[in-house]
C-alpha positions as CSV (number, residue, x, y, z in Angstrom):
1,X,131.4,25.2,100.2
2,X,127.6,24.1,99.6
3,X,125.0,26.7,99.7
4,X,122.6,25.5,102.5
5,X,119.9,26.9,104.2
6,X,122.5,28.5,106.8
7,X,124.4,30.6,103.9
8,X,120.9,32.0,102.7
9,X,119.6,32.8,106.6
10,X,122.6,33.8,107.2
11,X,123.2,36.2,103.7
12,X,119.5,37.5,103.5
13,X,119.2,38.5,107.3
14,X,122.7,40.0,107.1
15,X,122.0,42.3,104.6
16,X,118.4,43.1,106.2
17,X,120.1,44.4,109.3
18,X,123.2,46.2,107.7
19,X,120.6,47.6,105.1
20,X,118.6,49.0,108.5
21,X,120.9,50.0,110.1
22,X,122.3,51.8,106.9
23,X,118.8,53.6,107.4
24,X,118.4,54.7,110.3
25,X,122.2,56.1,110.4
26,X,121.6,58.3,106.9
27,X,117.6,58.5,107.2
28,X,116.8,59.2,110.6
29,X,119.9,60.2,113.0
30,X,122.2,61.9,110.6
31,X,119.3,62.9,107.9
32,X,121.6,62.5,105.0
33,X,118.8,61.4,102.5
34,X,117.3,64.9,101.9
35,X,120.0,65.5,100.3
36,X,120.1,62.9,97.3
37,X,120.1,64.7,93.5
38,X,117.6,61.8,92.6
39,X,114.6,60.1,92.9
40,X,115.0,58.2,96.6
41,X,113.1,55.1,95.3
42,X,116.6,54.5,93.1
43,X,118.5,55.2,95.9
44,X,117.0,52.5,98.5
45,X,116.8,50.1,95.6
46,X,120.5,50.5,94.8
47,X,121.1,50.4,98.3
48,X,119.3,47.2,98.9
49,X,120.9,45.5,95.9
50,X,124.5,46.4,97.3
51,X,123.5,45.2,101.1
52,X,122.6,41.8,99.2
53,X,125.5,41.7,97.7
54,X,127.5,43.0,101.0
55,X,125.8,40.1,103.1
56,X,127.1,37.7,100.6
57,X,130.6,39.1,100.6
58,X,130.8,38.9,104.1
59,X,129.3,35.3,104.3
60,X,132.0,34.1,102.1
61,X,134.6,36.2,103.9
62,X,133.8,34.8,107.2
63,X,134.2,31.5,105.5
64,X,137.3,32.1,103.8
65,X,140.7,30.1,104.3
66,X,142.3,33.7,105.0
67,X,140.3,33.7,108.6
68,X,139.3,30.2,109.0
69,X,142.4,30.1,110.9
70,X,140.8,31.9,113.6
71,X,138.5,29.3,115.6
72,X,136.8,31.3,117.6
73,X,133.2,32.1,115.6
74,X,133.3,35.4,117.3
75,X,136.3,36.9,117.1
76,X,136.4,35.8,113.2
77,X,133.0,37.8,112.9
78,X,134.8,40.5,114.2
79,X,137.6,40.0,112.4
80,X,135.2,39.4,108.9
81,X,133.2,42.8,110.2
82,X,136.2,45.1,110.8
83,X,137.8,43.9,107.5
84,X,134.8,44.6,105.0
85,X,133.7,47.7,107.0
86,X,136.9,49.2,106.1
87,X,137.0,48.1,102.8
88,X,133.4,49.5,102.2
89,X,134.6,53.1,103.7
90,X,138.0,53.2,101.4
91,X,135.6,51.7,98.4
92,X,133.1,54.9,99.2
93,X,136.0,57.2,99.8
94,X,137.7,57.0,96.3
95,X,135.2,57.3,94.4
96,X,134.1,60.3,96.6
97,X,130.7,58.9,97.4
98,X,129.4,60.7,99.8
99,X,126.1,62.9,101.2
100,X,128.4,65.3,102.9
101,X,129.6,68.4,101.1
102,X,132.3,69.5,103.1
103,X,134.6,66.5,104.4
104,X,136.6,66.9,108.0
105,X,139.1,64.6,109.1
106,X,137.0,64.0,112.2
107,X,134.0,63.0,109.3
108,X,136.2,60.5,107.7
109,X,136.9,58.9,111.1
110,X,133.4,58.6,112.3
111,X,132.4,57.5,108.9
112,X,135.1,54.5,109.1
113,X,134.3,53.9,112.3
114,X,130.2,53.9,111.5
115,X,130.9,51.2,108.3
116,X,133.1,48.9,110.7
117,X,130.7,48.8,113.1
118,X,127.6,48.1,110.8
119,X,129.6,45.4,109.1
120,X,130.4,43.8,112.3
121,X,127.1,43.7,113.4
122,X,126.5,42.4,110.0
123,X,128.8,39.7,111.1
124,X,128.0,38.9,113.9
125,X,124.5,38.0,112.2
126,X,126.1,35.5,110.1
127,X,128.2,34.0,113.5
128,X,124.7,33.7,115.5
129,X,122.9,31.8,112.1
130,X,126.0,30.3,111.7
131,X,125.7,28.4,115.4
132,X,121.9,28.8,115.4
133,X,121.2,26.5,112.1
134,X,122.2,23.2,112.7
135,X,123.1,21.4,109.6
136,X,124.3,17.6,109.6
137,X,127.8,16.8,108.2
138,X,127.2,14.6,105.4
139,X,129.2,11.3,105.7
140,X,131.4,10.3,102.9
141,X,131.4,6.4,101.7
């Protein structure tokens, strides 16, 4: 795979809109970020650096012979979305990352629910670049 103009689009304004929506979810509706032990300026920077590196992973994952299988562009985004959302959520689960002191079942559950749906969003970025961005098959001699 050849990184084009599409996989950049596609990667950079991915991880923009996972990164704000990321925001507004902790910052403004649930108003988780009061609560960080540290300076907030490391937090949105580590933040940003792992929604960069989430846009790529879902690029590639969207890409990827496991779900290129699937034709449809938007049911693979979905697919792609749901995957890495949950992934994120067990990731951040382990290691017991969280801005919640006292974890309910019924917090879990939204929690999952809230990463699979920012990730598929996320995805569904990369499926509308990904039709959007016309780019010419190169002809082989």
């Amino acid at each position: 795979m050849k990184l084009t103009i599409r996989f950049f689009l596609s990667w950079i304004i991915s991880a923009i809109v996972m990164f704000a929506l990321f925001y507004f979810w902790h910052g403004v509706f649930l108003n988780d970020l009061k609560r960080i032990q540290f300076p907030l300026s490391w937090f949105i920077t580590f933040a940003a650096f792992t929604y960069l590196i989430l846009g790529a992973g879902i690029f590639f994952l969207f890409e990827s012979r496991l779900l290129k299988s699937v034709r449809n562009f938007i049911i693979r985004g979905l697919y792609t979305g749901l995957i890495a959302g949950f992934t994120l959520f067990m990731m951040a689960t382990i290691v017991n990352i969280s801005l919640t002191k006292h974890l309910s079942m019924q917090h879990l559950m939204i929690d999952c629910l809230w990463q699979m749906t920012e990730q598929m969003i996320g995805a569904m970025v990369v499926v509308a670049l990904k039709i959007a961005i016309h780019e010419p098959i190169a002809e082989h001699a």
